[in-house]
C-alpha positions in Angstrom: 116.6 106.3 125.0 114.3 105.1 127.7 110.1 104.7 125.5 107.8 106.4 128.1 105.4 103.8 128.9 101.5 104.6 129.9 101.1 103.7 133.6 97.9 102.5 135.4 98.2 105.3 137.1 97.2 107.4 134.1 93.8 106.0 133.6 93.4 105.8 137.4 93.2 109.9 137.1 90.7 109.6 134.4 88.3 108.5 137.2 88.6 112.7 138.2 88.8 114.1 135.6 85.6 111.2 134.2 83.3 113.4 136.6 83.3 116.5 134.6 83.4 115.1 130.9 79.4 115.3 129.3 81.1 112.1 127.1 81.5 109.9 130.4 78.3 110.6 131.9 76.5 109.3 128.5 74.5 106.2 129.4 77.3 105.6 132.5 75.1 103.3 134.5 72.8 101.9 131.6 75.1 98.9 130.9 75.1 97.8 134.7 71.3 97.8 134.5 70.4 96.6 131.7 69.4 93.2 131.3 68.7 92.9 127.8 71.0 92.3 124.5 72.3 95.2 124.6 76.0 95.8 123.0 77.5 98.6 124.6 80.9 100.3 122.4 83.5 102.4 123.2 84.4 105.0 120.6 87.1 107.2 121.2 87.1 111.2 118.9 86.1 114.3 119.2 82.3 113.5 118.1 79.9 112.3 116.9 78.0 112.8 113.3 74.4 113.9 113.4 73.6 112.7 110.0 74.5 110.3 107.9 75.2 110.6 104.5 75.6 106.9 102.6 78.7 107.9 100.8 80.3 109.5 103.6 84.5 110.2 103.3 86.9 108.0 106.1 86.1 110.5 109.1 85.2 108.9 112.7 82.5 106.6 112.9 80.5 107.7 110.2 81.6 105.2 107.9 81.0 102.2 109.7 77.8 103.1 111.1 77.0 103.8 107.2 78.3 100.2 106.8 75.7 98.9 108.9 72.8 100.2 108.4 73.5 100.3 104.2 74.9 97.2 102.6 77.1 96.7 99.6 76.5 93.8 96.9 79.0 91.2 98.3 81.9 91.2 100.8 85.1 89.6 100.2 86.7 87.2 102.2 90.3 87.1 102.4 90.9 83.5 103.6 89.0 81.9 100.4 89.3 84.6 98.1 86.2 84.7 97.6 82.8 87.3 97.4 80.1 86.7 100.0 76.9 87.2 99.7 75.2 90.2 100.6 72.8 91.9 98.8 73.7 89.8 96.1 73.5 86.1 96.1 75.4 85.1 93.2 77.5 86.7 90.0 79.1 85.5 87.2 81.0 86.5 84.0 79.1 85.6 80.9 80.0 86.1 77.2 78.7 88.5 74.8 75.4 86.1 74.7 74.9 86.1 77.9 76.4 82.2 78.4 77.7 81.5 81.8 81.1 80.8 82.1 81.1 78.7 84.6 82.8 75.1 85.6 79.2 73.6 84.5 77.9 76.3 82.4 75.2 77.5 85.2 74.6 80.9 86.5 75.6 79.6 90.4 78.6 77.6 89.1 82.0 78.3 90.1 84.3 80.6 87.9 86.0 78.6 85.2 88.9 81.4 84.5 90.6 79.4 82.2 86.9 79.8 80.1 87.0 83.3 81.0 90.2 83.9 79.5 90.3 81.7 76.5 87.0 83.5 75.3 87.8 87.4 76.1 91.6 87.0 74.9 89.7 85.4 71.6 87.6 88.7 70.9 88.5 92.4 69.9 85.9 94.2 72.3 87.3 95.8 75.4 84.7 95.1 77.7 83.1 91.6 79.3 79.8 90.9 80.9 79.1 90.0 84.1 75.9 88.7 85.7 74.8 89.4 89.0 71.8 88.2 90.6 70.0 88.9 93.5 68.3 88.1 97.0 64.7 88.1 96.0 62.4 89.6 98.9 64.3 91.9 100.1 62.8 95.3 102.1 64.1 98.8 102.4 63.4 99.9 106.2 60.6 102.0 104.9 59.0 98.8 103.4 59.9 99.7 100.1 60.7 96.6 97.5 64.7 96.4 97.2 64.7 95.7 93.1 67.7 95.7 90.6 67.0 99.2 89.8 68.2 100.3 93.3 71.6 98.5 92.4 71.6 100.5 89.0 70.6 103.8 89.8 73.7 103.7 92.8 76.0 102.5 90.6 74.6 105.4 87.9 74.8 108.1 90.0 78.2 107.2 91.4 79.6 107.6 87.5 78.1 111.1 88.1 79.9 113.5 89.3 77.4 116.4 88.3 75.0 114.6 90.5 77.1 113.0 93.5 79.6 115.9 94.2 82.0 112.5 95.4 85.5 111.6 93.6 85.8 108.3 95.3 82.6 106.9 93.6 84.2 108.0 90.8 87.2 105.7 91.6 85.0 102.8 92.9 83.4 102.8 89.0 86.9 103.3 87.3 86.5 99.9 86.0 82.4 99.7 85.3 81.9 101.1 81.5 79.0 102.9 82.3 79.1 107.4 82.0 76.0 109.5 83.1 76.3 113.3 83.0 74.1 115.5 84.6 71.5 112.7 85.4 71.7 111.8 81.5 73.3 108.4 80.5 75.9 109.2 78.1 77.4 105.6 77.6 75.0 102.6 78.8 77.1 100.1 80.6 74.4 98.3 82.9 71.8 96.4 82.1 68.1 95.5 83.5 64.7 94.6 82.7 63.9 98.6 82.8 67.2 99.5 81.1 67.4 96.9 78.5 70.0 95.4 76.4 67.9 96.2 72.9 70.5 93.9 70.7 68.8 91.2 72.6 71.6 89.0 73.8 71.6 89.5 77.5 68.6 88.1 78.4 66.2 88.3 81.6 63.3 86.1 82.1 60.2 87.9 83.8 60.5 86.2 86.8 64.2 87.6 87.0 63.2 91.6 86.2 63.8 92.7 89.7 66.5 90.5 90.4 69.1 90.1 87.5 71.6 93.1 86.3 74.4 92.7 84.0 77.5 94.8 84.0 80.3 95.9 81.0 83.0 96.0 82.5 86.8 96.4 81.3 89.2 93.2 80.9 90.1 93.2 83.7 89.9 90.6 86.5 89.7 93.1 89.4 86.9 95.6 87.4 84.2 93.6 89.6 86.1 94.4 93.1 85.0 98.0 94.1 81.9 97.9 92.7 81.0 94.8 94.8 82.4 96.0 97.9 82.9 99.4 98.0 79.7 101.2 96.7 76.9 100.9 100.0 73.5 100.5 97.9 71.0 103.3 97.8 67.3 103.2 97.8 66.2 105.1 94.3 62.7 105.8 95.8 64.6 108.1 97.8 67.5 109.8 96.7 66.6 110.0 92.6 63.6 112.7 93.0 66.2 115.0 95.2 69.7 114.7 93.9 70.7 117.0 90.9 72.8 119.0 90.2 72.1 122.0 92.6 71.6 119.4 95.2 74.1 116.9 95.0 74.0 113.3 97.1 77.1 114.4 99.0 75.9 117.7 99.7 77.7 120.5 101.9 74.3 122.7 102.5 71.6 120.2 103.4 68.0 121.3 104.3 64.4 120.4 104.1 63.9 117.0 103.0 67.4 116.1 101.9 68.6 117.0 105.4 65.7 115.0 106.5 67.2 111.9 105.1 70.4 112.3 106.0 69.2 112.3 109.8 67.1 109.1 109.1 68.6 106.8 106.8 66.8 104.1 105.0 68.6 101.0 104.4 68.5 97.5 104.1 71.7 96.1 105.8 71.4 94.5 108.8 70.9 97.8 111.6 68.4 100.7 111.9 69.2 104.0 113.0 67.3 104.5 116.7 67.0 108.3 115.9 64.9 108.8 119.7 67.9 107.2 121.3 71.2 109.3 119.0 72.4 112.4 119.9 75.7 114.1 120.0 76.7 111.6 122.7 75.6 108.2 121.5 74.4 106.2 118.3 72.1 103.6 119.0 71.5 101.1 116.5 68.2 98.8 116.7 68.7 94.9 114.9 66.9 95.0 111.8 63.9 92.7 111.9 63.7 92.0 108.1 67.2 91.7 107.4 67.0 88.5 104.7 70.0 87.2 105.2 69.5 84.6 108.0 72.0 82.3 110.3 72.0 78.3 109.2 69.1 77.2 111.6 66.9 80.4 110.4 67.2 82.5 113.2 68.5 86.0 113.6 72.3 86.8 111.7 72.9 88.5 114.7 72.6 88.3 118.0 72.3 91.0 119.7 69.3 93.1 119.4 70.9 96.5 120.2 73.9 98.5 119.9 75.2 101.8 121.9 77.7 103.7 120.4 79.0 105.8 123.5 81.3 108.6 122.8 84.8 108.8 124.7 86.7 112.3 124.2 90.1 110.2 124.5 91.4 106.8 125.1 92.6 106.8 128.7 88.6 107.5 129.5 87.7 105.2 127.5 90.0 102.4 129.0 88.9 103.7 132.3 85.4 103.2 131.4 85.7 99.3 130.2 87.8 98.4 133.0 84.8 99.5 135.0 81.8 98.0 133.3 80.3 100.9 131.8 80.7 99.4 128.3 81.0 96.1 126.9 83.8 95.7 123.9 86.2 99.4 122.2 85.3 99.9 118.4 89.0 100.8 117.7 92.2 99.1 118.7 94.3 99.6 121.8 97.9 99.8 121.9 100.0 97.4 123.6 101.4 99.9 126.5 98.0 99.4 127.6 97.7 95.6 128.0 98.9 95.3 131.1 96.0 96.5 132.7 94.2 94.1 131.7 96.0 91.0 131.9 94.8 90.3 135.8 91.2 90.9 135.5 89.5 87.6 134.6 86.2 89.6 133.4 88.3 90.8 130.3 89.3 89.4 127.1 92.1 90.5 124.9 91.9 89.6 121.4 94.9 89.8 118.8 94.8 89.9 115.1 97.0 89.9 112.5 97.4 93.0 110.8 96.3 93.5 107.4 99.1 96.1 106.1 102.1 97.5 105.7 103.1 100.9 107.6 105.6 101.9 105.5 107.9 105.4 105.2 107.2 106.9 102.4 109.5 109.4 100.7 108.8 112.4 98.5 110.8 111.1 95.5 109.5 113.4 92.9 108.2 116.8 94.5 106.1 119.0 92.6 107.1 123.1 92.0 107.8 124.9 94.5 109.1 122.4 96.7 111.1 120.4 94.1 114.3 121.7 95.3 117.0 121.2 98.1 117.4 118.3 100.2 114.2 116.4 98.6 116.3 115.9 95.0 118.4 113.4 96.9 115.3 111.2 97.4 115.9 110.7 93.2 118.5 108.8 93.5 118.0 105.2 93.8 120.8 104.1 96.1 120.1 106.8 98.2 116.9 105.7 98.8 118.7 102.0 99.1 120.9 103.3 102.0 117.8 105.1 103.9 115.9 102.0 103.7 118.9 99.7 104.7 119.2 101.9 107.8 115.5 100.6 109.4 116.0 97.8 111.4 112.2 96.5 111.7 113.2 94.2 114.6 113.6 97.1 117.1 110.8 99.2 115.9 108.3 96.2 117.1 109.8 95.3 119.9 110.3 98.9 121.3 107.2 100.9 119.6 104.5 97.7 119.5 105.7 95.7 122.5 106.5 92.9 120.0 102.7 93.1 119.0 103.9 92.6 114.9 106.2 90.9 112.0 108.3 92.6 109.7 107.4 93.3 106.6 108.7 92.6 103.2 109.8 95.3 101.3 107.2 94.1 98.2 104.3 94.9 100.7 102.8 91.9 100.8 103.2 90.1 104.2 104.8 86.6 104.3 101.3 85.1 105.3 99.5 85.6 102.1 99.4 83.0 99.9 101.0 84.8 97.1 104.0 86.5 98.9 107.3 86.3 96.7 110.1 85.8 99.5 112.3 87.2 96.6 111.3 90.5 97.4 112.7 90.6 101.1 115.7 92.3 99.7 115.8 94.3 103.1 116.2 91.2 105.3 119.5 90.0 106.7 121.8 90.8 109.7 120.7 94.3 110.7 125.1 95.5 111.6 125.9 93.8 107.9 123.0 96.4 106.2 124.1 99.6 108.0 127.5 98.7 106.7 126.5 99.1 102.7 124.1 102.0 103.5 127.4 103.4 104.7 129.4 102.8 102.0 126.8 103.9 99.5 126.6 107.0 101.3 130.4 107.4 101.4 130.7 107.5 98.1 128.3 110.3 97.7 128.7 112.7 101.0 131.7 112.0 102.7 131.9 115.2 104.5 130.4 115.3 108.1 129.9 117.7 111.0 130.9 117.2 114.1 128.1 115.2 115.4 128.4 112.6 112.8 125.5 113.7 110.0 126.8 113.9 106.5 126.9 117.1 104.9 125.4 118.5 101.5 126.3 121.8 100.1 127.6 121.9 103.3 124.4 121.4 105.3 123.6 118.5 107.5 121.0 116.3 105.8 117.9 116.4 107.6 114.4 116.0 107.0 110.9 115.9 108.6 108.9 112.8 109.0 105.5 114.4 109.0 103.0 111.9 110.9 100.4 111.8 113.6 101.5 112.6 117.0 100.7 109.0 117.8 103.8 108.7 116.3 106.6 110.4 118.3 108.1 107.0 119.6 108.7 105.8 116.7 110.3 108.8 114.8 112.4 109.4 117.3 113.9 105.4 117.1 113.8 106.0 113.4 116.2 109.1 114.3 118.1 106.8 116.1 118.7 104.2 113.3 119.3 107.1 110.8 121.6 108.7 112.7 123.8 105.6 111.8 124.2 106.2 108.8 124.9 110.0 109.2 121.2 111.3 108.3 119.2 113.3 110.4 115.7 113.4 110.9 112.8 115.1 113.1 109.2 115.0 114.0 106.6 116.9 112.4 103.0 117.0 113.0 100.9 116.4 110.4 97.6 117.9 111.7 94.0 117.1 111.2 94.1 116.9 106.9 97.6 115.8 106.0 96.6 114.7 102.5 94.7 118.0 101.6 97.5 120.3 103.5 100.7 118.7 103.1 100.8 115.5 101.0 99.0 116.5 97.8 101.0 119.5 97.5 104.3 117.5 97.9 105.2 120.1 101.0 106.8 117.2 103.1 110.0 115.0 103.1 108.6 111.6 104.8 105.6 110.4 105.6 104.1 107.3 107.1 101.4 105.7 105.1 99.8 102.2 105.6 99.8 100.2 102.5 97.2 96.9 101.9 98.0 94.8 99.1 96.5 91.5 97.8 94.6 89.6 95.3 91.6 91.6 95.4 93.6 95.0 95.6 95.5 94.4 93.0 93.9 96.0 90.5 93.1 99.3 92.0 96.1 99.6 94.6 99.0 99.2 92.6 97.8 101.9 90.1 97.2 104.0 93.1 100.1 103.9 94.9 103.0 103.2 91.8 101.1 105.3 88.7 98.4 108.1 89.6 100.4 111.4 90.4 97.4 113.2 91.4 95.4 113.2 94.5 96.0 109.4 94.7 98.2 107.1 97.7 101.2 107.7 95.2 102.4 110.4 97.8 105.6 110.8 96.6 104.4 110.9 93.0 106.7 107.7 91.9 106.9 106.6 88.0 108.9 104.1 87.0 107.8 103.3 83.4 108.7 99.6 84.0 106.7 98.9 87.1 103.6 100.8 85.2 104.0 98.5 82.3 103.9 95.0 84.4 101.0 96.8 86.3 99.1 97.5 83.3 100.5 94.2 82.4 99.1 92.7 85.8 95.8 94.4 85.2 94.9 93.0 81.7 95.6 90.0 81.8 92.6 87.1 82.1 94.8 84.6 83.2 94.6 84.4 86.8 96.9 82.4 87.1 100.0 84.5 85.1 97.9 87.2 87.2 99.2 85.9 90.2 102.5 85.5 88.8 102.9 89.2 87.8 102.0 89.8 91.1 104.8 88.1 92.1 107.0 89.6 89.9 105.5 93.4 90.7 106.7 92.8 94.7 110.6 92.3 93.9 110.0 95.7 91.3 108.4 97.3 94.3 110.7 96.2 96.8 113.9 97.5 94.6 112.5 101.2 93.6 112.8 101.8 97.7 110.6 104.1 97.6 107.8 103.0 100.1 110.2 101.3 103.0 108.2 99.2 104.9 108.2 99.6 109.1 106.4 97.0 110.5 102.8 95.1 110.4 101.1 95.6 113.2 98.5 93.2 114.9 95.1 94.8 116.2 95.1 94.5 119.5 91.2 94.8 121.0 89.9 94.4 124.8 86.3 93.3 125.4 84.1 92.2 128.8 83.0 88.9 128.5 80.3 89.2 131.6 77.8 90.0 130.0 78.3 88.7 126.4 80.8 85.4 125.5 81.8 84.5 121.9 83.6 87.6 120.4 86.2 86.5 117.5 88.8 87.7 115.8 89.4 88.1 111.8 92.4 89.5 109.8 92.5 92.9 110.7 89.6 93.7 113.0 88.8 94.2 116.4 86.7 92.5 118.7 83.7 94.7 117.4 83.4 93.0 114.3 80.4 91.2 112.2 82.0 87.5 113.0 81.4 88.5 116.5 78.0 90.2 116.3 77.1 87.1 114.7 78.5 84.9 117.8 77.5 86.5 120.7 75.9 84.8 123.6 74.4 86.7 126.0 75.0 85.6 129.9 
């Protein structure tokens, strides 16, 4: 099987077909004459949003122009494992009093867990504090005081589904033990100077009333995770005196003055929407001038001063148009096949990072009615699944589908460079010709009638099944066909569309699926549940249970010890690894292209492309 490969030639015919495409002709000669600090982007879809709703769902560029032009309370930083500040310039957990426990006992000392633990584990209550205090002086884009009550009233109205009309703000406050109903608290979980703590304990100085909130959360170490990263932060001066419950914050029908803001955002991260300069064809984003957070001499976060957003209806323009000069650095990845034109032209820079996941192949191992019949049952059985797994040889899928632009993965789904991988959860590792062996034999032993062609047979039907998946994706379900057919299983292509989840997935109509998978530290919490418990509308496609796994996971989650925390992660990878149920393909790095002629410093982190905040941050313009 010879993998079609995309030519130069390709994207040399895009310089045609460039003439006629509204997308192309955006801006096409603005970069080339403009001499200020100007960042010109690539995006490559089908369009562009016109509004922008703060909560928006994972569609196109939406959600990181949200990202940038709202802020969340902290991000986390993989390398330390540790929450940067943001909104937010320090938290902490406290006990029922409101004591910090802290290696010194301060408010900004580092976490003593070992405290953290020894107190919680020593009361009956099911919830803990934590303390979180913020940036003073911070402005909304309209002027507007950013306060504490800003922080509660998001984080109030995300517990709200009357008001919000959004499940996954549900999910990002799974943790937070805080219910409002229909814009009426029904179980206080937050705390502030305007929503008080009236037993007294948690206490807030006047000088601390627009800065200080304290949260209830459940015992568990990740509770604090989506609600400091996850949930952008919403200005109450706006949204409370138009959300209700007829007219809901993610709403389908908006008009007047709610449609109004939606078009012009107000924030407080570090970017303002240029609404004079977006249209259908291109976002423009303007530097905020009072963003608070400052680099170390007390200049400017970032450097540039302005960002274009151009619109590309597909990649091969798009790669047309860089290699050109008509923008500056491509918001999303590039694959490999397309390296080689750039490798000669000394005016480009290709960046690699290391992947952050897992893709993995997923299997429908318990399908809901009516499709819990046939061919899918086999995916019950354990050693089936061990056989199918056995078959992937990881090697060949990143040498032949990335160009060697990956690592294997272990089958617990953590890769081998985190700090907390358990090697003893490889179990898929070894010679490739010794593991198609035992997937044989298991399979003998069940089906050891085959057709003519070599596929086994049940009920007297050759096993087969769909691997439904983006077309993006041909290459590499045809090698998987290859590998399979191996072991006397057949499978084929099937394209999963525009909405997988809501068509396919969530209805358990499919057989495989591809699915990327992101496990660590700060995941932990929230992912495992997701993917190993929650049946419904969750990443648990295949609707596994295992009442073992769900016990160390609850297990996992409760504890206060992060240390044993760690090792029940540990111990959760080989349980993961041996239910074969999400086999793991490759991890893929993120390959990104940029023009350094105009700008120099672009960096890479975990996962990212060259358009990234690091790199916003580092830029130099020529």
């Amino acid at each position: 099987m010879k993998k079609l490969k995309i030519a130069a030639l390709l994207v040399a015919a895009t310089i045609l077909a460039c003439v006629g495409l509204s997308a192309c002709s955006t801006d096409i000669s603005g970069r080339k004459n403009d001499d200020t600090s100007t960042l010109y982007v690539g995006y490559v879809g089908t369009s562009f949003p016109t509004s922008f709703m703060p909560w928006l769902s994972r569609d196109g560029i939406a959600p990181t122009v949200c990202s940038m032009i709202y802020s969340t309370l902290f991000s986390y930083d993989s390398a330390t494992a540790e929450y940067e500040p943001l909104l937010a310039k320090q938290w902490c957990y406290v006990d029922l009093y409101g004591n910090a426990l802290t290696a010194d006992g301060t408010f900004d000392g580092e976490t003593d867990y070992d405290a953290v633990a020894d107190y919680y584990n020593s009361i009956s209550e099911d919830y803990m504090f934590v303390r979180i205090e913020l940036f003073d002086g911070i402005l909304w884009t309209d002027g507007v005081p950013f306060t504490v009550e800003d922080v509660y009233y998001s984080f109030d109205v995300a517990t709200d589904y009357t008001f919000s009309n959004h499940a996954g703000a549900l999910a990002w406050t799974a943790d937070l033990q805080h219910e409002s109903s229909g814009g009426t608290v029904v179980n206080q979980g937050m705390y502030t100077a305007a929503h008080p703590d009236y037993s007294g304990t948690l206490r807030i100085d006047e000088d601390e009333k627009d800065t200080v909130i304290y949260l209830k959360v459940n015992k568990v170490l990740g509770a604090v995770t989506t609600l400091f990263t996850s949930i952008l932060i919403l200005p109450e001066h706006i949204w409370k005196p138009l959300v209700n419950a007829n007219d809901q914050l993610n709403n389908k029908n908006p008009e007047g003055e709610f449609l109004s803001q939606y078009r012009n955002p107000v924030g407080c991260g570090p970017w303002i929407l240029n609404r004079s300069q977006t249209n259908t064809q291109m976002i423009t984003l303007d530097r905020n001038p009072n963003f608070h957070l400052k680099d170390e001499n007390g200049n400017d976060l970032y450097k540039v001063e302005k960002i274009k957003l151009l619109l590309y209806m597909d990649q091969n323009t798009a790669i047309f148009s860089i290699r050109k000069g008509y923008i500056d650095v491509l918001d999303s990845s590039v694959s490999s096949n397309y390296l080689s034109l750039f490798e000669a032209d000394e005016n480009i820079q290709i960046l690699r990072a290391e992947g952050t996941y897992t893709s993995c192949l997923v299997l429908n191992v318990n399908p809901s009615s009516p499709y819990n019949s046939g061919m899918k049952t086999l995916f019950g059985d354990i050693n089936f699944r061990k056989a199918i797994a056995l078959a992937v040889n990881q090697e060949e899928l990143i040498d032949k589908i990335l160009d060697g632009a990956g690592q294997t993965a272990s089958a617990g789904l953590i890769l081998s460079s985190s700090e907390i991988y358990e090697p003893r959860s490889d179990v898929l590792r070894g010679d490739y010709e010794e593991n198609i062996a035992l997937a044989n034999s298991i399979l003998d032993e069940k089906f050891p009638q085959k057709d003519a062609s070599g596929y086994r047979l049940y009920n007297g039907s050759k096993i087969s099944f769909e691997i439904l998946t983006s077309t993006v994706q041909q290459d590499l379900v045809a090698y998987l066909q290859r590998q399979f057919q191996r072991i006397g299983i057949d499978v084929q292509f099937k394209a999963s569309g525009s909405s997988p989840e809501t068509t396919y997935i969530y209805k358990s109509n499919f057989d495989m699926t591809v699915q990327s998978v992101t496990l660590s530290v700060s995941t932990a919490d929230t992912m495992y549940k997701a993917h190993f418990v929650t049946t419904e509308r969750s990443s648990n496609y295949g609707k596994y249970g295992d009442g073992e796994l769900t016990a160390l996971i609850n297990k996992m989650r409760e504890t206060l010890n992060y240390n044993e925390k760690i090792s029940l992660i540990k111990e959760l990878q080989i349980k993961v690894a041996e239910s074969y149920y999400k086999i793991p393909l490759y991890s893929s790095e993120v390959l990104s292209v940029a023009r350094c002629d105009r700008f120099t410093g672009y960096t890479v982190d975990s996962g990212e492309t060259a358009f990234n905040n690091t790199s916003l941050q580092n830029l130099v313009r020529l």
